[in-house]
N, CA, C and O atoms as CSV, one atom per row, in Angstrom:
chain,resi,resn,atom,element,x,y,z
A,1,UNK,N,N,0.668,22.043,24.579
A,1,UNK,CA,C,-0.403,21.413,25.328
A,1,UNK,C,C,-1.620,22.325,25.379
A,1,UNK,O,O,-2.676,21.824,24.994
A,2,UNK,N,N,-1.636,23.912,25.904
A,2,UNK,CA,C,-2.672,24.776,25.417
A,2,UNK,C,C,-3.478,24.564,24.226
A,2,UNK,O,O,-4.683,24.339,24.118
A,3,UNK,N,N,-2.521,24.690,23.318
A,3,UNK,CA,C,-3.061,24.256,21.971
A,3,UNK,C,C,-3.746,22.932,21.245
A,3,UNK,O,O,-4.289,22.720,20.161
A,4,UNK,N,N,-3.393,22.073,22.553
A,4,UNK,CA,C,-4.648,21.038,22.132
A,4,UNK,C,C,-5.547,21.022,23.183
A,4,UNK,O,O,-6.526,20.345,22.871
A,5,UNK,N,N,-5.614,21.412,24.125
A,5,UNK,CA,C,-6.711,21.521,24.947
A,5,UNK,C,C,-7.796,22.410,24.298
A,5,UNK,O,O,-8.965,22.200,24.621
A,6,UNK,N,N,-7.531,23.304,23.485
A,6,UNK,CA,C,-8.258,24.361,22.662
A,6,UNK,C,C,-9.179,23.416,21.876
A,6,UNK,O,O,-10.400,23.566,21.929
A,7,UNK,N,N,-8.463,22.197,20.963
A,7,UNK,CA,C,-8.754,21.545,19.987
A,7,UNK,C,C,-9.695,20.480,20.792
A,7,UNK,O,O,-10.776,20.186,20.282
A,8,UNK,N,N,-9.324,19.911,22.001
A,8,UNK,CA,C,-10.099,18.794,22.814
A,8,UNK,C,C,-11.374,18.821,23.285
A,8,UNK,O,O,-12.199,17.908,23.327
A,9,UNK,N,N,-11.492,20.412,23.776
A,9,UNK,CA,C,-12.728,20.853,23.972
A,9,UNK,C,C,-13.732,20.864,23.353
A,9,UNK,O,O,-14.856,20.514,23.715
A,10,UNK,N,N,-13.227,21.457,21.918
A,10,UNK,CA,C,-14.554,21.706,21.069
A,10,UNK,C,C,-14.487,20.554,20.142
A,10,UNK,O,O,-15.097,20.762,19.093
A,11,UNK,N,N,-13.782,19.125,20.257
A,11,UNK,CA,C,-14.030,18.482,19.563
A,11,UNK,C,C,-15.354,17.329,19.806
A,11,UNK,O,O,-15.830,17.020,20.899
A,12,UNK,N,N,-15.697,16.909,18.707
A,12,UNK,CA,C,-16.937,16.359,18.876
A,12,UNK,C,C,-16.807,14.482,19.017
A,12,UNK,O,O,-15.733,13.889,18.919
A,13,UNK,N,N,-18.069,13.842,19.244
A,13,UNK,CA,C,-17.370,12.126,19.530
A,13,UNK,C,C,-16.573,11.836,18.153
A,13,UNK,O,O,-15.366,11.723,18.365
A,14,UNK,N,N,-16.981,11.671,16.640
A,14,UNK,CA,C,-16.093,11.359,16.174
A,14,UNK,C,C,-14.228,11.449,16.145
A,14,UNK,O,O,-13.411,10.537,16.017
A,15,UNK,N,N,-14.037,12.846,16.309
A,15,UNK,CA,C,-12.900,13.250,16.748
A,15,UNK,C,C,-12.644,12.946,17.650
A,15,UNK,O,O,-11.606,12.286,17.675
A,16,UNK,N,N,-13.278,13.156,18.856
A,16,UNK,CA,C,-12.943,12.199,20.503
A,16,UNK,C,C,-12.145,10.976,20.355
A,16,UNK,O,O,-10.981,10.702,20.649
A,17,UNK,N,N,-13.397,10.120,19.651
A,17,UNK,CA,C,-12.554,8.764,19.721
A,17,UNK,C,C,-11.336,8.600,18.953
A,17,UNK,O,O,-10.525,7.785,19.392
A,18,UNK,N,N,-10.988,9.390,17.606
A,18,UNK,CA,C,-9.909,9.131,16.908
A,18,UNK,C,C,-8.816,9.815,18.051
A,18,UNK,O,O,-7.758,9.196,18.159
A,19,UNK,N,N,-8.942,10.762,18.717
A,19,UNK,CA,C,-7.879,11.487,19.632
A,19,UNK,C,C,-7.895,10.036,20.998
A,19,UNK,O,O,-6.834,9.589,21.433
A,20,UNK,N,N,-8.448,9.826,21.189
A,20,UNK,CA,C,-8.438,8.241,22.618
A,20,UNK,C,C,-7.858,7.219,21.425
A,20,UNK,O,O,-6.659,7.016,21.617
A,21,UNK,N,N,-8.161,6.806,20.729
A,21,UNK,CA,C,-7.278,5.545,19.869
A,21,UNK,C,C,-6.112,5.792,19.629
A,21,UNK,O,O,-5.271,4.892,19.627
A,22,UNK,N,N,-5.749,7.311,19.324
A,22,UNK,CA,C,-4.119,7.231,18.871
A,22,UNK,C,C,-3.445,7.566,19.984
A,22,UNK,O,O,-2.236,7.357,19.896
A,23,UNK,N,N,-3.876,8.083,21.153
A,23,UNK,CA,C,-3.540,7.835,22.707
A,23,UNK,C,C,-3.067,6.374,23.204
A,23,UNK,O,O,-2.106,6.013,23.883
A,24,UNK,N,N,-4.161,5.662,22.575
A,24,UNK,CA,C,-4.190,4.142,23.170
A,24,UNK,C,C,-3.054,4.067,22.099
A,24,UNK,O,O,-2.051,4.696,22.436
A,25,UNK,N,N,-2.987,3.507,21.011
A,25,UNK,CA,C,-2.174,2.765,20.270
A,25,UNK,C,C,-0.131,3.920,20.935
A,25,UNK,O,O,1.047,3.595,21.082
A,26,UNK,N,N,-0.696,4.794,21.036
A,26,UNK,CA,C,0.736,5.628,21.545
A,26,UNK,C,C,1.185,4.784,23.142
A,26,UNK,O,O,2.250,4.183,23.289
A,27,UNK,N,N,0.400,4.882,23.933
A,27,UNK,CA,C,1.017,3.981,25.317
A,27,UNK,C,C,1.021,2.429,25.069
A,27,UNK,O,O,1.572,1.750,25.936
A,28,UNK,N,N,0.648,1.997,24.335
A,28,UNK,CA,C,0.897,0.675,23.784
A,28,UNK,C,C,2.272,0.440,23.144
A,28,UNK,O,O,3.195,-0.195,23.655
A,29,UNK,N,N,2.270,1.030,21.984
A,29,UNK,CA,C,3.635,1.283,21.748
A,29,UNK,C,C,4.697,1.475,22.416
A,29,UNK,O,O,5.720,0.878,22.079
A,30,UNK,N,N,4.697,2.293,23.444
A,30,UNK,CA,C,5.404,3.060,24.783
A,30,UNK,C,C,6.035,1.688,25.387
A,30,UNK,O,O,7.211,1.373,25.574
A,31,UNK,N,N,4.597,0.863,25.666
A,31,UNK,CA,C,4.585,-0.399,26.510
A,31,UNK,C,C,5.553,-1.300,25.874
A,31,UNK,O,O,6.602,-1.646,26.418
A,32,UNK,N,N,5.155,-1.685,24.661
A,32,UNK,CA,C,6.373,-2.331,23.890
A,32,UNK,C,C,7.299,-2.176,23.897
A,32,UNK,O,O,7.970,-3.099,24.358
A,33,UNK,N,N,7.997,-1.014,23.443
A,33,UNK,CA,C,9.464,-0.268,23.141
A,33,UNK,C,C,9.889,-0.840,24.630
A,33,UNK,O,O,10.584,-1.833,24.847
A,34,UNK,N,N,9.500,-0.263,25.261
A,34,UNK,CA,C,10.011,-0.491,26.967
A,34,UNK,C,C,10.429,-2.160,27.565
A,34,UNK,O,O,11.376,-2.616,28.206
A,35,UNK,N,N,9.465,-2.605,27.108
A,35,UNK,CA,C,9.478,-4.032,27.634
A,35,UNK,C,C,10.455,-4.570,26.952
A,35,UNK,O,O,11.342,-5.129,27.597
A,36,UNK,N,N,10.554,-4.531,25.193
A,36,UNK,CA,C,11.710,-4.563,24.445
A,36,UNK,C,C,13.138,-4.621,24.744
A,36,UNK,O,O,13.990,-5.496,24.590
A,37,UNK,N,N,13.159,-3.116,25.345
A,37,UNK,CA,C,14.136,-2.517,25.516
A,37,UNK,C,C,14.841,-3.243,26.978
A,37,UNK,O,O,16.065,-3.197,27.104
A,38,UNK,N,N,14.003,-3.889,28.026
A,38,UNK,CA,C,14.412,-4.215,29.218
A,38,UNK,C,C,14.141,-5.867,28.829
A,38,UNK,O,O,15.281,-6.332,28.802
A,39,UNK,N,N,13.485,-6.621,28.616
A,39,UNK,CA,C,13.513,-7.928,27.912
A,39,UNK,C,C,14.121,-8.564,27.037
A,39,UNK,O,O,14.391,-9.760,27.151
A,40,UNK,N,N,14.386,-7.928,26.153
A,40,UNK,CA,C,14.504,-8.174,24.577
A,40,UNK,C,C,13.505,-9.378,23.801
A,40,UNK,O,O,13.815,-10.368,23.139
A,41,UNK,N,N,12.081,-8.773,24.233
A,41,UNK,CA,C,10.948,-9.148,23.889
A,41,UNK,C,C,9.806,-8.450,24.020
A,41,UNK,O,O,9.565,-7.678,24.947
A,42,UNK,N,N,8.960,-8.749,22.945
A,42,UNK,CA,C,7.906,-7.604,22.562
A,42,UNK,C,C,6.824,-8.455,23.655
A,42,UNK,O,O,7.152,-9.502,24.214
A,43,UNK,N,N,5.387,-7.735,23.843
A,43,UNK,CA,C,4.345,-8.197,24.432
A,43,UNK,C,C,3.421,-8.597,23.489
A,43,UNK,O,O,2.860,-9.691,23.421
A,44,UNK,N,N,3.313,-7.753,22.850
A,44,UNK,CA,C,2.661,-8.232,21.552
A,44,UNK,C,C,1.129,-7.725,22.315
A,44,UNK,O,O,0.318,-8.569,22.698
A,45,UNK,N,N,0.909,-6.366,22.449
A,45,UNK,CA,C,-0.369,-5.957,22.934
A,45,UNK,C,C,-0.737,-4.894,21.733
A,45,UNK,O,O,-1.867,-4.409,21.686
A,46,UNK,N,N,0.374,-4.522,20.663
A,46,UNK,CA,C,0.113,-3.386,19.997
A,46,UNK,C,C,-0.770,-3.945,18.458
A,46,UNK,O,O,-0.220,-4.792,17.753
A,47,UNK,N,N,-1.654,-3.580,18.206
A,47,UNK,CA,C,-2.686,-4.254,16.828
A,47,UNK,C,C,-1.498,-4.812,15.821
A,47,UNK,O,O,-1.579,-5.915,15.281
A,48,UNK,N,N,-0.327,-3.864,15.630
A,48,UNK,CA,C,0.364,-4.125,14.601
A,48,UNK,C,C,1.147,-5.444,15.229
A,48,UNK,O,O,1.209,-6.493,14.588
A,49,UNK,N,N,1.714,-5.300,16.493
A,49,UNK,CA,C,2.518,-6.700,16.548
A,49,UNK,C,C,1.961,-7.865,16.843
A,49,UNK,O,O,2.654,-8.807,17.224
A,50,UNK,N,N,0.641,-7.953,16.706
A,50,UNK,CA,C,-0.372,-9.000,17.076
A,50,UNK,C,C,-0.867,-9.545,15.643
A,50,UNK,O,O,-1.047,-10.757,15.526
A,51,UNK,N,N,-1.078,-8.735,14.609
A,51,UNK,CA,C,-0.944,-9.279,13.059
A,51,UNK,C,C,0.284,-10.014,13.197
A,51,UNK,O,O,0.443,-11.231,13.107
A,52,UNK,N,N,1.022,-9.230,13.398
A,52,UNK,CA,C,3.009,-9.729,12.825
A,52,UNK,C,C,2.765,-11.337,13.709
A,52,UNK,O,O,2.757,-12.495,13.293
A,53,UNK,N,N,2.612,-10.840,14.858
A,53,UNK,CA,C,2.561,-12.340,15.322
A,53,UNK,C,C,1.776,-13.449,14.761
A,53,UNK,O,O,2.340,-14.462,14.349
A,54,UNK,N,N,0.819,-13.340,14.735
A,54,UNK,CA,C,-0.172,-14.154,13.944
A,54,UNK,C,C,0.035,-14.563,12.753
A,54,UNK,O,O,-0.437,-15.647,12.406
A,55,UNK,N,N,0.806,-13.761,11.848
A,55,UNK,CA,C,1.452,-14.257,10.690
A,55,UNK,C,C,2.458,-15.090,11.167
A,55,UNK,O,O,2.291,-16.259,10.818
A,56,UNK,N,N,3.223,-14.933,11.693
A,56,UNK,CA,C,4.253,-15.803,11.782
A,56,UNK,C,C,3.636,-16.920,12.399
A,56,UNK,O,O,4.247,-17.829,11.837
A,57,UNK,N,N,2.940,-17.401,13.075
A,57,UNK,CA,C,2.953,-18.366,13.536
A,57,UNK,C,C,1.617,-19.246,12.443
A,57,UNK,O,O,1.216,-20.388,12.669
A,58,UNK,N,N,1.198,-18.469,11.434
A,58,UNK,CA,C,0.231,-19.752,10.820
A,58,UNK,C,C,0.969,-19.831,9.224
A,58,UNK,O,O,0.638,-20.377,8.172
A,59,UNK,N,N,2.249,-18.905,9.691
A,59,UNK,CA,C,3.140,-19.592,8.367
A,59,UNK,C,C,3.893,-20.777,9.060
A,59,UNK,O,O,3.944,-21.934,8.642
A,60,UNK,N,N,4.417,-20.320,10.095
A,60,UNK,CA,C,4.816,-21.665,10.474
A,60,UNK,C,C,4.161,-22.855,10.496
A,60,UNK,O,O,4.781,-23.914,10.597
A,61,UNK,N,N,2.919,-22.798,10.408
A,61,UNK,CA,C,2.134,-24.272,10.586
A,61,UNK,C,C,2.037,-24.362,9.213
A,61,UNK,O,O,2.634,-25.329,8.738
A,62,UNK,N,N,1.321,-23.462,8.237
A,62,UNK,CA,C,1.562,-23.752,6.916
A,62,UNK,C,C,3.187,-24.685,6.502
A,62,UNK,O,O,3.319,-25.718,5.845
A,63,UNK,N,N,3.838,-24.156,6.924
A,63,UNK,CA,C,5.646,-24.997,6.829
A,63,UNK,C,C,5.487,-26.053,7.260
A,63,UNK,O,O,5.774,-27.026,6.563
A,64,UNK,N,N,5.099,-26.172,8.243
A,64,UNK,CA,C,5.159,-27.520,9.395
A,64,UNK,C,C,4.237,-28.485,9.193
A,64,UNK,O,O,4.678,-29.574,8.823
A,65,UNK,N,N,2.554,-28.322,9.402
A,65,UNK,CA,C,1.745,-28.908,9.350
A,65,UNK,C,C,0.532,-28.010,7.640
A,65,UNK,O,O,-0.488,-27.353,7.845
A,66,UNK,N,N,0.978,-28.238,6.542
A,66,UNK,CA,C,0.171,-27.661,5.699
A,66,UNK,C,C,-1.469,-28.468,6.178
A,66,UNK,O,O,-2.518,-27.831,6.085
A,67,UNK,N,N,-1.430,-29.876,6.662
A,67,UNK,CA,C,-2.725,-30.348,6.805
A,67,UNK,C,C,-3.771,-28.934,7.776
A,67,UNK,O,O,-4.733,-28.228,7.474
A,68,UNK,N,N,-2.951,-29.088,8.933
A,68,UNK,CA,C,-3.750,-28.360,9.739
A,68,UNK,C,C,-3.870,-26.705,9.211
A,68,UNK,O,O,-4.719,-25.934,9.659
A,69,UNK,N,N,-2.994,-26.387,8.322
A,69,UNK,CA,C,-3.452,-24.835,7.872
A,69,UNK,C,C,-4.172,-24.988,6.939
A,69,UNK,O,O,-4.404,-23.903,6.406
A,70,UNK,N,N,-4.789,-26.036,6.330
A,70,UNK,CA,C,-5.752,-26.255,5.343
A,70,UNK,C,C,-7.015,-26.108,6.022
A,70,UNK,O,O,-8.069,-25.636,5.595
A,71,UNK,N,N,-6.607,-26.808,7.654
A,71,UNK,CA,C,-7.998,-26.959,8.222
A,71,UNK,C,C,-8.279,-25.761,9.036
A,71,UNK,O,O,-9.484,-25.519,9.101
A,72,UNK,N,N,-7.555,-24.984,9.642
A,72,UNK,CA,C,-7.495,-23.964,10.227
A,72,UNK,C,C,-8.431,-22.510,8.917
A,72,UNK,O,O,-9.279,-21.676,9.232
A,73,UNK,N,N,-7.891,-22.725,7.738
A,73,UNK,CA,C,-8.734,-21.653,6.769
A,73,UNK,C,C,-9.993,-22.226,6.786
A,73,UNK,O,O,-10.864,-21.479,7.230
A,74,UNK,N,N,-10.385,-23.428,6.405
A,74,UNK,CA,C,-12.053,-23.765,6.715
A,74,UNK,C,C,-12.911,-23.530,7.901
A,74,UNK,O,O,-14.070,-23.155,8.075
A,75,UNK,N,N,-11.632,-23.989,8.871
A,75,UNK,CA,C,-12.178,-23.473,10.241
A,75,UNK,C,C,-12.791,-21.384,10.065
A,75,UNK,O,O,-13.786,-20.725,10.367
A,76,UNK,N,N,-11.663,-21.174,9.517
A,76,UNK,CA,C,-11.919,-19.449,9.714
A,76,UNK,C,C,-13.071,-19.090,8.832
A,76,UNK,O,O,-13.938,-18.325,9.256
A,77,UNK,N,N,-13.130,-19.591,7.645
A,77,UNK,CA,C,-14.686,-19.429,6.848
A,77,UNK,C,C,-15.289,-19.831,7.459
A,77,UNK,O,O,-16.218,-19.036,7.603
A,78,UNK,N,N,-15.559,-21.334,8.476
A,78,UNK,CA,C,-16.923,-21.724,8.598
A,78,UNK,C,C,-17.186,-20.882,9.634
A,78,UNK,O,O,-18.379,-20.624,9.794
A,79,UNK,N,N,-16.091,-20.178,10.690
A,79,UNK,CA,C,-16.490,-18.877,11.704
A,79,UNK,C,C,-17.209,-17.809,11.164
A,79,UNK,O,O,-18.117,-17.344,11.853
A,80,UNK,N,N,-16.994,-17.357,10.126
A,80,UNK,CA,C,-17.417,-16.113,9.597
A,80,UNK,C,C,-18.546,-16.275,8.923
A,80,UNK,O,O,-19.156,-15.223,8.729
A,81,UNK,N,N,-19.111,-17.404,8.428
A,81,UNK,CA,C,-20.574,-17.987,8.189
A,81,UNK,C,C,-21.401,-18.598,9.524
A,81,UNK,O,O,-22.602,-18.866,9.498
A,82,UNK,N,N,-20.752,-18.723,10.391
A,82,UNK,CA,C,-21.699,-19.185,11.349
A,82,UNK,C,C,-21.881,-18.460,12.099
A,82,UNK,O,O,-22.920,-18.791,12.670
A,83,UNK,N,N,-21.256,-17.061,12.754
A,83,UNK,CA,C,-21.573,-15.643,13.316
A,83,UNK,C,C,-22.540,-14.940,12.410
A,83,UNK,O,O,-23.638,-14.461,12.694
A,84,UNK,N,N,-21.828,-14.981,11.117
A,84,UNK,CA,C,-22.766,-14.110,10.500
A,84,UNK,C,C,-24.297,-14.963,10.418
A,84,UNK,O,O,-25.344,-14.318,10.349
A,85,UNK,N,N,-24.295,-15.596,10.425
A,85,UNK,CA,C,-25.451,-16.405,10.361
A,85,UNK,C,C,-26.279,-16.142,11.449
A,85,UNK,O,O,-27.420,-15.789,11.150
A,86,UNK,N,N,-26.098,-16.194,12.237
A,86,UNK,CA,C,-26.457,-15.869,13.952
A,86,UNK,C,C,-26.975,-14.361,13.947
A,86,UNK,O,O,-28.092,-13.998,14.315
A,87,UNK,N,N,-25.843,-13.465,13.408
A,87,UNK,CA,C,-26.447,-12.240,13.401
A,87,UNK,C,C,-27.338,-11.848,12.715
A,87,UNK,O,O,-27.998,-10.840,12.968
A,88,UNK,N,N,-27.530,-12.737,11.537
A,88,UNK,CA,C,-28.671,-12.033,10.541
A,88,UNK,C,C,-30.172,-12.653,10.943
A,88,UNK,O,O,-31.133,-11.916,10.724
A,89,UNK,N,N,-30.400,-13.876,11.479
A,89,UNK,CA,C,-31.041,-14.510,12.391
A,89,UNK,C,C,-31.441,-13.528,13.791
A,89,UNK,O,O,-32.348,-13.975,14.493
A,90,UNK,N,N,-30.934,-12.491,14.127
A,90,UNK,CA,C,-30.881,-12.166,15.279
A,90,UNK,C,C,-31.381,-13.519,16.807
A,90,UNK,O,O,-32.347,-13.715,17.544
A,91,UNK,N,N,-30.046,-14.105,16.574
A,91,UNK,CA,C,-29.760,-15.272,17.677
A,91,UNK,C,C,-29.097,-14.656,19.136
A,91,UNK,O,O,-28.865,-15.236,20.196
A,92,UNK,N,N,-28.908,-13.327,18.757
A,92,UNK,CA,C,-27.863,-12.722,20.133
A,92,UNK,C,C,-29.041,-12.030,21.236
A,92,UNK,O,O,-30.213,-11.725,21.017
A,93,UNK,N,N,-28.254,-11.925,22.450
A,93,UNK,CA,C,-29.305,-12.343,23.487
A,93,UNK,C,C,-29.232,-10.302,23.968
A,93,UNK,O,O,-30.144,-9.802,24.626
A,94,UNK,N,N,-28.219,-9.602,23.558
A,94,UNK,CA,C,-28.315,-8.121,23.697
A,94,UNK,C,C,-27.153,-7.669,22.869
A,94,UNK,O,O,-26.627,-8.467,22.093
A,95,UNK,N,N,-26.816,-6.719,22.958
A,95,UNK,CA,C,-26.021,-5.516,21.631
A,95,UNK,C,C,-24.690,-5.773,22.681
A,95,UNK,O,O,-23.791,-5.394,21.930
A,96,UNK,N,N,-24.115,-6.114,23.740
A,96,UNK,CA,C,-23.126,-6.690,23.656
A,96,UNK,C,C,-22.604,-7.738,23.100
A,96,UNK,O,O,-21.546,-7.738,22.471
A,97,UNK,N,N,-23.493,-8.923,23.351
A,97,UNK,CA,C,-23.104,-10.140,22.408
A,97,UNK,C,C,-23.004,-10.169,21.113
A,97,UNK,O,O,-22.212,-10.904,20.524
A,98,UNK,N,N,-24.093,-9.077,20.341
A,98,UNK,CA,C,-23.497,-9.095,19.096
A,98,UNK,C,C,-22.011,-8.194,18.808
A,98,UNK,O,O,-21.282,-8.338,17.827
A,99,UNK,N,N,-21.795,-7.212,19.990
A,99,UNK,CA,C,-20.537,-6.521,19.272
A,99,UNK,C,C,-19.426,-7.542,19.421
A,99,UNK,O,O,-18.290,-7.390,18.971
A,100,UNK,N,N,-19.982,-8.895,20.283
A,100,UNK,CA,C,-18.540,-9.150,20.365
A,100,UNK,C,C,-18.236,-10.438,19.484
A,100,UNK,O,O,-17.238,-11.153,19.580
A,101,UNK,N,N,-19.377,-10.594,18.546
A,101,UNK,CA,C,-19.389,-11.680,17.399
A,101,UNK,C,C,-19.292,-10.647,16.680
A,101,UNK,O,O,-18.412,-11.096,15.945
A,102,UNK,N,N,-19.506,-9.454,16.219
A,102,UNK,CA,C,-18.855,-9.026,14.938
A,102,UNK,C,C,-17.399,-8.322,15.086
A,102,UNK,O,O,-16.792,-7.625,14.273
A,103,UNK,N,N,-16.945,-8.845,16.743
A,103,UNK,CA,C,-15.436,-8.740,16.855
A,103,UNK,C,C,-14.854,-9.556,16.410
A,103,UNK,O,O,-13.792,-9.434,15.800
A,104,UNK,N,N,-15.705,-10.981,16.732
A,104,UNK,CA,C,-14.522,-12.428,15.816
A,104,UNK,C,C,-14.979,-12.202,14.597
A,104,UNK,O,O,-14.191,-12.306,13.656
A,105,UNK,N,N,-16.140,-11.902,14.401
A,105,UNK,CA,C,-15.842,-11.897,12.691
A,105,UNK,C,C,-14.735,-10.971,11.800
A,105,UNK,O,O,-14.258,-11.230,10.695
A,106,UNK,N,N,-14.497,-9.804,12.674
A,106,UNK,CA,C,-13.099,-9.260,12.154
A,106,UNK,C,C,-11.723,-9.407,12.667
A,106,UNK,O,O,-10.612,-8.924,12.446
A,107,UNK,N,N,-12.200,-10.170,13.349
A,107,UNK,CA,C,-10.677,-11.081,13.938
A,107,UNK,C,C,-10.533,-12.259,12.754
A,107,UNK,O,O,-9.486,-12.456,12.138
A,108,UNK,N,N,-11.877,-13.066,12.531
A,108,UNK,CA,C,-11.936,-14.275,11.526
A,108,UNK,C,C,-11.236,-13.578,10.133
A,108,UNK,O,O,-10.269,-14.118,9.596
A,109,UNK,N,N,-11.836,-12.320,9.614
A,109,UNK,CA,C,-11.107,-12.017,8.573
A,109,UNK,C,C,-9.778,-11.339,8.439
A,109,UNK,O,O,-9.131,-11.378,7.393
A,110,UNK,N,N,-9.361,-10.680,9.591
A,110,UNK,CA,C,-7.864,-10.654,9.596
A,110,UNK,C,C,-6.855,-11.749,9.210
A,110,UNK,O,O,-5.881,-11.799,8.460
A,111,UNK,N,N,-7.611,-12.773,10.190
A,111,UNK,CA,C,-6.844,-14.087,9.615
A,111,UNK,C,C,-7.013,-14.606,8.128
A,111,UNK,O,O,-6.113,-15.118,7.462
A,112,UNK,N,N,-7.884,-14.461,7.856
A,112,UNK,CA,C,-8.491,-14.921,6.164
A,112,UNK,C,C,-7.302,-14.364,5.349
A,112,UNK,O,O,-6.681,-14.945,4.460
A,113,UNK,N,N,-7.085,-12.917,5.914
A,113,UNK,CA,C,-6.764,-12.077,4.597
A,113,UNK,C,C,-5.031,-12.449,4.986
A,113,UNK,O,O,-4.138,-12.429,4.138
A,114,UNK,N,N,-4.865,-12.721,6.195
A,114,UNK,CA,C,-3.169,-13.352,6.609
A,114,UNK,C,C,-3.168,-14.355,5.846
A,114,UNK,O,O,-2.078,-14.571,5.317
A,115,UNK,N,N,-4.314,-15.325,5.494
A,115,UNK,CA,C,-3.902,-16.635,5.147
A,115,UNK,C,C,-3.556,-16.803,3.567
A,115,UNK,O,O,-2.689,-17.433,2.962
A,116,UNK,N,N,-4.867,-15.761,3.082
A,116,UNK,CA,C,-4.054,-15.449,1.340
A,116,UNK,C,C,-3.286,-14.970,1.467
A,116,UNK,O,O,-2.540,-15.147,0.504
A,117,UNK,N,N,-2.824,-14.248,2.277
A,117,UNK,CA,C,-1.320,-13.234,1.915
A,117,UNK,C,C,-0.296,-14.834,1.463
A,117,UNK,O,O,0.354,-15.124,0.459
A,118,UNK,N,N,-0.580,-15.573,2.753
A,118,UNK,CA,C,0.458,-16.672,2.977
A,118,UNK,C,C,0.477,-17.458,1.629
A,118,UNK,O,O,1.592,-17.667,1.151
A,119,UNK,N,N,-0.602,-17.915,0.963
A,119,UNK,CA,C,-1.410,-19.001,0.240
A,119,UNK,C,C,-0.293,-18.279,-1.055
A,119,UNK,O,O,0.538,-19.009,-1.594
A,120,UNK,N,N,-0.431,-16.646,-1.471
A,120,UNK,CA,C,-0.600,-16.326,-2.444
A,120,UNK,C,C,1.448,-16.366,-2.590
A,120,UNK,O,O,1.972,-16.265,-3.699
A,121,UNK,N,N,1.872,-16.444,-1.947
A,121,UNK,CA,C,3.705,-16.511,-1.591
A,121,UNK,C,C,3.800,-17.302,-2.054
A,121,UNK,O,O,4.905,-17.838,-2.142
């Protein structure tokens, strides 16, 4: 613990934040395992089990309803053209609203890139 307090001090924001994210993603994890372990069910708060989830459930509609996962991928392009659209327009009303449209837009392409994964199976 000395030995990273040495390292914490003189580290600068880039390093800051990578040392707070793998903090966060570590008690997240923590959170899971635990809840797991006393549930026998995840929360699904950790980035990785929130992909996993999300895959599974728009393969399942792909299985179930291929109509609506046809419409669900147009839906996710026409998101990622109509934010981006907005942003290049500067339509946003302050630098929060845009961080939090170029949050769905990388939420929109997480899903994109879930949906070829799915498409390409």
């Amino acid at each position: 613990m000395r030995d990273m307090d040495a390292v914490l001090d003189c580290a600068d924001d880039a390093q800051a934040t990578i040392f707070v994210d793998a903090d966060t993603r570590n008690h997240l994890s923590f959170l899971e395992l635990s809840n797991y372990e006393k549930n026998k069910a995840f929360l699904y708060l950790h980035p990785l089990l929130q992909a996993y989830k999300l895959e599974v459930e728009l393969n399942q509609l792909r299985v179930n309803d291929p109509d609506m996962f046809m419409n669900q991928t147009v839906n996710i392009k026409n998101n990622i053209a109509r934010y981006q659209s907005m942003i290049n327009n500067n339509k946003y009303k302050n630098e929060d609203e845009k961080a939090n449209w170029l949050a769905i837009i990388k939420d929109c392409y997480l899903k994109l890139s879930i949906v070829k994964t799915l498409i390409s199976k």
